[in-house]
C-alpha positions as CSV (number, residue, x, y, z in Angstrom):
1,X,-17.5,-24.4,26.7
2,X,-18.2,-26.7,23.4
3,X,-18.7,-24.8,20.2
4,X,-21.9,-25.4,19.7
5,X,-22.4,-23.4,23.5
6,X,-20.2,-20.7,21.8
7,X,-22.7,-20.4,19.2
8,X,-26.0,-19.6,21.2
9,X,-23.7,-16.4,22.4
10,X,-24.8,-14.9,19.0
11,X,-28.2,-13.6,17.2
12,X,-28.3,-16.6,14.5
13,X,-31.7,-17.4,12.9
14,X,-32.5,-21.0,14.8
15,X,-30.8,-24.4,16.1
16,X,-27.6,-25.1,15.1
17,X,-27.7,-28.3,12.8
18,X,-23.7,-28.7,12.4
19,X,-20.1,-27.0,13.0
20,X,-17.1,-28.1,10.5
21,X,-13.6,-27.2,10.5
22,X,-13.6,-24.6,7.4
23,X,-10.9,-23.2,5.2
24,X,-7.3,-23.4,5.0
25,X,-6.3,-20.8,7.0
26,X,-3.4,-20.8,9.2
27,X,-3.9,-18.5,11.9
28,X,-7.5,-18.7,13.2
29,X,-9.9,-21.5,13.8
30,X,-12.6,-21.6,11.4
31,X,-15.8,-23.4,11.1
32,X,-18.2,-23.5,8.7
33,X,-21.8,-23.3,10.8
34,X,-25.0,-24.9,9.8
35,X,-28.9,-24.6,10.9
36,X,-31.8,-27.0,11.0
37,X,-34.2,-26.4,8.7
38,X,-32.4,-22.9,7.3
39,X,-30.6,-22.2,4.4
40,X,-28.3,-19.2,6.2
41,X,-24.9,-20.5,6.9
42,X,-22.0,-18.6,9.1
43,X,-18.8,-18.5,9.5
44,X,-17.5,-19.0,13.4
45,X,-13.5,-18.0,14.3
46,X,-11.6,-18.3,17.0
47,X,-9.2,-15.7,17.1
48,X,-5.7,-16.5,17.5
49,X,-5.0,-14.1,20.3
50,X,-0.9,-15.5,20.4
51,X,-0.6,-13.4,17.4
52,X,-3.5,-10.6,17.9
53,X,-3.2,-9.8,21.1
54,X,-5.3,-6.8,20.8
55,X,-8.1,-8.3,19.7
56,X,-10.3,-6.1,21.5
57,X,-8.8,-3.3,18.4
58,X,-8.7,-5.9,15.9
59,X,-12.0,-6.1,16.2
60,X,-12.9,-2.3,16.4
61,X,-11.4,-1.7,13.4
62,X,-13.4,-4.6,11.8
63,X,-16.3,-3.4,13.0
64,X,-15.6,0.4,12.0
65,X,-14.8,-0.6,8.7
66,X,-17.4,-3.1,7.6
67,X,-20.1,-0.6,9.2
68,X,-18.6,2.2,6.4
69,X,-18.1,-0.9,3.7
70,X,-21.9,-1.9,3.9
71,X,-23.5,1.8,3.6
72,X,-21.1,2.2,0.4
73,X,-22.3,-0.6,-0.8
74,X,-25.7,0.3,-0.7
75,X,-25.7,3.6,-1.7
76,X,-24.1,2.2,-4.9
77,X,-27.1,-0.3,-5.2
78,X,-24.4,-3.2,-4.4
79,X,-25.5,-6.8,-2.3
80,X,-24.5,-6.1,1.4
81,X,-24.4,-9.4,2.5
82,X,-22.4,-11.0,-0.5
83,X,-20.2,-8.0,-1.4
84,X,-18.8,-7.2,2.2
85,X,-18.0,-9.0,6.0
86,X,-21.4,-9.0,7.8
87,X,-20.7,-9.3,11.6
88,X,-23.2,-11.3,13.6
89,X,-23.4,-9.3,17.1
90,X,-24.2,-11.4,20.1
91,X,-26.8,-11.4,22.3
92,X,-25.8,-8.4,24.1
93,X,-24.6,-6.9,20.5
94,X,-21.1,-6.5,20.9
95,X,-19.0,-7.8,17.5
96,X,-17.5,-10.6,19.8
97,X,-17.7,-13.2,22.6
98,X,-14.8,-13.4,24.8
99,X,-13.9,-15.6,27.7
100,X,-10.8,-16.0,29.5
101,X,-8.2,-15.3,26.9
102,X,-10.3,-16.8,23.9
103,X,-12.4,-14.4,21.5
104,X,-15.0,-15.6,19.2
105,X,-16.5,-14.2,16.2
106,X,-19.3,-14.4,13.7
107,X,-20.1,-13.8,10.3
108,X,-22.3,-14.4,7.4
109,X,-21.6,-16.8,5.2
110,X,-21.2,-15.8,1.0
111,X,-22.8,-19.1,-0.5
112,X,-22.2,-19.6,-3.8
113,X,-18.3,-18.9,-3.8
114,X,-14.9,-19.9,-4.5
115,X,-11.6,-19.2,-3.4
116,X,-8.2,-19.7,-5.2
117,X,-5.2,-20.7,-3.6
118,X,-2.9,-20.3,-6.9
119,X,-3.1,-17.7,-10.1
120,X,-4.6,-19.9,-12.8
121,X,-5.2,-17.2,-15.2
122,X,-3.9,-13.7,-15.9
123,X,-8.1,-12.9,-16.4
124,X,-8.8,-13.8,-12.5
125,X,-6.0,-12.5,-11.3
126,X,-7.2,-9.3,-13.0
127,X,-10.4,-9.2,-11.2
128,X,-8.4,-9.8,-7.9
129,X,-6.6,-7.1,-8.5
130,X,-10.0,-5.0,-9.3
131,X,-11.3,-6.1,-5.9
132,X,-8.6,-4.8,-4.1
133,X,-8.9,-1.7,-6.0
134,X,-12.6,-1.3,-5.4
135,X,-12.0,-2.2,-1.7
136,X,-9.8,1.1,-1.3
137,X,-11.7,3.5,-3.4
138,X,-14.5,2.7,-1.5
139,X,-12.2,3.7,1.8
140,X,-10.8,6.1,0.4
141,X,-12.7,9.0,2.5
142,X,-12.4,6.6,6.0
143,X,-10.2,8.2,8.4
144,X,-7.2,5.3,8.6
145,X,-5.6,7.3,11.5
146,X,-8.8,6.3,13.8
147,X,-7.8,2.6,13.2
148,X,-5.5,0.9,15.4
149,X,-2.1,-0.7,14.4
150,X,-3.1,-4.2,15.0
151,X,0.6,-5.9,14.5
152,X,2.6,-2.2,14.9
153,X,5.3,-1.5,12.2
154,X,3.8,-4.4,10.2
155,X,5.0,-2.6,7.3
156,X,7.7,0.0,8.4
157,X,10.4,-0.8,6.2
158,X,13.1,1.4,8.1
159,X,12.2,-0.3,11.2
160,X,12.3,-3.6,10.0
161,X,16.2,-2.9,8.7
162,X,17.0,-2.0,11.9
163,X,16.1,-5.0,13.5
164,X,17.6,-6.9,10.9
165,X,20.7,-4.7,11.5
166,X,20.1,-5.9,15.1
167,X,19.7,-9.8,14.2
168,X,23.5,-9.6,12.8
169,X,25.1,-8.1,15.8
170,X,23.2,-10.4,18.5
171,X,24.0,-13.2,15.6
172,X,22.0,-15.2,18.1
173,X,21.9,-18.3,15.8
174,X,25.9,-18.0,15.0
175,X,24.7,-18.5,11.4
176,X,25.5,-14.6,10.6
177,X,29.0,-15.7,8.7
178,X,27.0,-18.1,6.7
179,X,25.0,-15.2,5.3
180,X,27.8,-12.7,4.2
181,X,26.4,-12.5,0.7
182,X,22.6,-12.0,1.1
183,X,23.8,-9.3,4.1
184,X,25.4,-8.0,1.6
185,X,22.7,-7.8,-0.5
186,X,20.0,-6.2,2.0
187,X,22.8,-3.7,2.9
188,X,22.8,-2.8,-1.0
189,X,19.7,-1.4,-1.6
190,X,19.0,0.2,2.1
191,X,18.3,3.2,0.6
192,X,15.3,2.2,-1.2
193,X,13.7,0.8,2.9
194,X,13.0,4.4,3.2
195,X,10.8,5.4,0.4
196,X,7.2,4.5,1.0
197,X,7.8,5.1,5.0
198,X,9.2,9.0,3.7
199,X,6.5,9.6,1.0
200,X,4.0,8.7,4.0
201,X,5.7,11.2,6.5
202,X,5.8,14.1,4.3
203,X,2.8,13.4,2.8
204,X,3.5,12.8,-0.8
205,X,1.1,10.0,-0.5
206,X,-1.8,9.9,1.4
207,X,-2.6,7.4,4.6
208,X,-5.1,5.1,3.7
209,X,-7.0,1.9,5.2
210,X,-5.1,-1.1,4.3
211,X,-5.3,-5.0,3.9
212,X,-2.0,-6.5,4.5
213,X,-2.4,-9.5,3.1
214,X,-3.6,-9.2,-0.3
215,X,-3.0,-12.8,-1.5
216,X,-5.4,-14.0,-4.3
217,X,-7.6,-16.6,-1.3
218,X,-8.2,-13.4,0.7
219,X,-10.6,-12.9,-2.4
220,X,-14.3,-14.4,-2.4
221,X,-15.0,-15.6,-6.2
222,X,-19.0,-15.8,-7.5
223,X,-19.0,-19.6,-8.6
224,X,-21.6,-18.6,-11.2
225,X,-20.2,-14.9,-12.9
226,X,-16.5,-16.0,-12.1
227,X,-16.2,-12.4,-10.6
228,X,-14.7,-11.2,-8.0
229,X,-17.0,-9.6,-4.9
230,X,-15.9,-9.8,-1.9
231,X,-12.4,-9.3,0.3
232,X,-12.2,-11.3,3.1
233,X,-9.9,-11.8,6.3
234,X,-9.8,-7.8,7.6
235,X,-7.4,-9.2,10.8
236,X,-5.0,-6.5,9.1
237,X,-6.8,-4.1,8.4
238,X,-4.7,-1.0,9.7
239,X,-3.7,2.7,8.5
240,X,-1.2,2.3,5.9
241,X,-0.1,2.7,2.0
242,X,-1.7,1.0,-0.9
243,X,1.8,0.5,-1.6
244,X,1.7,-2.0,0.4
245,X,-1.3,-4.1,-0.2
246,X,-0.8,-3.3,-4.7
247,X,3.0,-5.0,-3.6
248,X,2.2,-7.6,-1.4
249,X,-0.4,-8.9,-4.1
250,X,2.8,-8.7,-6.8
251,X,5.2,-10.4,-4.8
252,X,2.8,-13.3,-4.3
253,X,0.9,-13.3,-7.6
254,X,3.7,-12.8,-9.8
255,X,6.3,-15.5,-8.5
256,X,6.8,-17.9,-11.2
257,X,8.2,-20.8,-8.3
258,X,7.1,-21.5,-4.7
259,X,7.8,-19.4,-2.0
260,X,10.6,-21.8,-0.5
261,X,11.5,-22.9,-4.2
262,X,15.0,-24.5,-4.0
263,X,15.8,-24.5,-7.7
264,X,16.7,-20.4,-7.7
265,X,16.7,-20.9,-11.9
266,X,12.8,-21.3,-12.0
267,X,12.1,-18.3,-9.9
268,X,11.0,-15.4,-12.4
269,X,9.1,-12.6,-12.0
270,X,5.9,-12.9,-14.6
271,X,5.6,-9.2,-16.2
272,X,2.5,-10.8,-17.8
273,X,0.2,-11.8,-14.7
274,X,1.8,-8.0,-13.3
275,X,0.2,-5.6,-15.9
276,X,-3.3,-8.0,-15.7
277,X,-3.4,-7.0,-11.9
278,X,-2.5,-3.6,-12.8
279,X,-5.4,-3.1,-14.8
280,X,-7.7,-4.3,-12.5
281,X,-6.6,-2.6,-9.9
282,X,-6.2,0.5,-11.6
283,X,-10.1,-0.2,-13.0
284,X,-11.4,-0.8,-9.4
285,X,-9.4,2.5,-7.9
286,X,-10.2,4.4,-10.6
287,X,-9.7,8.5,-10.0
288,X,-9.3,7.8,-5.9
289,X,-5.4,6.6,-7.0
290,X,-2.8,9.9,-6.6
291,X,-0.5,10.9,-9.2
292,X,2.3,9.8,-6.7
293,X,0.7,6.4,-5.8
294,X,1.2,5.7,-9.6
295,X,3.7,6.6,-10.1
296,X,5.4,4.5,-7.1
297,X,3.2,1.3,-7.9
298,X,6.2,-0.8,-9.2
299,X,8.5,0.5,-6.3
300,X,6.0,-0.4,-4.0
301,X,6.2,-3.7,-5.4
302,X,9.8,-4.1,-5.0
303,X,10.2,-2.8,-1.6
304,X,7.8,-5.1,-0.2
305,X,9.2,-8.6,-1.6
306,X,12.6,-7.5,-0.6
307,X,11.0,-6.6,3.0
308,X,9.4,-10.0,3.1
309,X,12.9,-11.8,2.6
310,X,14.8,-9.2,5.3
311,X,12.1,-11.1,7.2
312,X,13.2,-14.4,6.6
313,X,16.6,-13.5,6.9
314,X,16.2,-12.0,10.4
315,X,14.3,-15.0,12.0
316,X,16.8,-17.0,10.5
317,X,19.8,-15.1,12.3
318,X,17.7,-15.1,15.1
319,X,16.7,-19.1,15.3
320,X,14.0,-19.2,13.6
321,X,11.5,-18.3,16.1
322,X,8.8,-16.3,14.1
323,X,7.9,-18.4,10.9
324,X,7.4,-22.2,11.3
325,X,10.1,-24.4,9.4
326,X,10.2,-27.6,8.1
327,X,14.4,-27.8,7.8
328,X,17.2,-25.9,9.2
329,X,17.4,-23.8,6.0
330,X,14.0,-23.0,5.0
331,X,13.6,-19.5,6.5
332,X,17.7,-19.1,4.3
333,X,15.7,-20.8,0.9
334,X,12.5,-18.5,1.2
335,X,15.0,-15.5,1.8
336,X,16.9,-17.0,-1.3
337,X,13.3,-16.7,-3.1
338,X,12.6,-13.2,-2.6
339,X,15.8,-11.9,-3.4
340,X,16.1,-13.7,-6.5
341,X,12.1,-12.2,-7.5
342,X,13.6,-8.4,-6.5
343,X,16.3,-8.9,-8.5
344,X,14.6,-9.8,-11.5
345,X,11.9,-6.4,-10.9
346,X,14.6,-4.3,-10.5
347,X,15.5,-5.5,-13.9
348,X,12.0,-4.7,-15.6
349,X,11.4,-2.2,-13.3
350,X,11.0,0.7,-16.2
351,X,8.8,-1.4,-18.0
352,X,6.6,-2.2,-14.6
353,X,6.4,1.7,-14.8
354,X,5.2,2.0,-18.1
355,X,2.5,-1.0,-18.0
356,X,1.3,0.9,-14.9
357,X,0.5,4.2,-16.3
358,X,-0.4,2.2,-20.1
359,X,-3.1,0.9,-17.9
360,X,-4.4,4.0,-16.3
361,X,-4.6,5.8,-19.5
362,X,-7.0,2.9,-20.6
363,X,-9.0,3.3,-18.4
């Protein structure tokens, strides 16, 4: 079945004119679909179901979500179809075609838009950061715990030490006595794996709808305000912290170097670009942040880039059999990265603090 037959599965507004490769995403496979005669454009995927298995929930909690996103929108006299995902059902109106072990899904198109791949100015990375705010206040009342865990323990910290702990006694790459140091340095601050999953359980923070991948091309720009308006790519969506999506958007944005940068020297954490998404975000939130939440905004921050190079470091004591290489080192250099960017926050780490409740007082 051609893509053009995967098409005529959903309710689109007449003949398909043309279907292009879209994007620059990694995971799924995107095109960009176009009608005769018809200025409505969609987006087609093909979900990478090697990764999502349970598609069938990914796409539940898509659906669940969107549904709640669009009648927020509208009550707050917002533009459905450009501020939010907009499904198209298929013919029997289910939000996706599957056959065999293939899923397919459609959505509408936001013409008019932009996406960037890099931080080119503290001002959009500011309205990035407002997005993602808006996009949780606007959840904030969604029950998270009816969502499924899409990729489970994606962000359980504890969990993720333990199977690093694991990596080093299997040692299945024999590459652990290479390593001594950075183990070393995981080891160090293993106490601080802990925090966000604690505040969760005893309910110092609340459980909320999350992103998980709150890098700046997840967000939709209007090519004609230069605002931000839309989120894109829910596959993540899952209960969680807004810890997690305000630090995963810090230890992207703020990164001064590459993610596998070699030269350790130019890697820097950029305090600037992190109090410009800290207003933003604090601006979209607004009242619908806790005390607590604020208070652990910077921590959140931290805990996540040093999560994200325990990754690394366990697939590389492992053989590398999670994130795709290019050299025998590059899952060591990206650990390298991280480690170098936690280092310099815990460093500024009072003055993250103070930026982040400068901000909110702003307001």
């Amino acid at each position: 079945m051609n893509n053009y037959d995967i098409v005529k599965k959903f309710q689109i507004a007449g003949e398909t004119q043309s279907i292009v490769p879209y994007g620059e995403g990694h995971i799924n496979d995107t095109y960009l679909v176009t009608l005769k005669d018809c200025p409505t454009q969609y987006i087609l995927q093909k979900l990478n179901t090697k990764i999502f298995t349970n598609y069938k929930g990914l796409m539940d909690n898509i659906q669940k979500v969107t549904s709640v996103m669009h009648d927020i929108v509208r009550s707050q006299g917002g533009d459905v179809d450009r501020e939010c995902m907009r499904l198209i059902p298929t013919l029997d109106n289910k939000a996706y075609y599957a056959v065999g072990n293939d899923c397919w899904r459609m959505s509408l198109f936001v013409k008019d838009t932009v996406v960037y791949q890099v931080i080119d100015s503290p001002s959009v990375f500011e309205d990035a950061g407002k997005a993602f705010g808006k996009f949780i206040a606007r959840l904030d009342g969604f029950d998270a715990g009816s969502l499924c865990e899409v990729i489970p323990n994606f962000h359980n910290t504890v969990d993720r030490y333990e199977k690093f702990l694991r990596a080093i006694e299997d040692n299945k790459s024999n590459r652990a006595h290479l390593v001594q140091n950075e183990i070393k340095f995981v080891k160090e601050r293993a106490d601080k794996l802990s925090l966000i999953v604690d505040a969760l359980a005893n309910g110092q923070i609340p459980l909320r709808v999350t992103h998980n991948d709150t890098k700046i091309n997840n967000v939709l720009i209007d090519k004609n305000t230069g605002k931000a308006i839309c989120i894109i790519d829910l596959d993540t969506i899952m209960p969680g912290s807004l810890l997690y999506d305000f630090g995963d958007s810090i230890r992207s944005g703020c990164n001064t170097a590459l993610e596998d940068e070699k030269n350790l020297d130019i890697v820097d954490f950029n305090i600037n670009l992190y109090e410009a998404y800290c207003k933003g975000f604090l601006k979209g939130i607004g009242e619908k942040i806790t005390d607590k939440e604020l208070e652990m905004l910077h921590i959140g921050a931290i805990i996540i880039t040093l999560e994200c190079g325990i990754r690394f470091l366990t697939d590389y004591l492992d053989g590398d059999i999670y994130f795709k290489t290019d050299y025998d080192d590059h899952n060591l250099v990206r650990c390298h990265t991280q480690f170098k960017l936690v280092e310099k926050m815990e460093r500024q780490s009072d003055a993250m603090l103070e930026i982040a409740k400068k901000c909110k007082n702003n307001i």
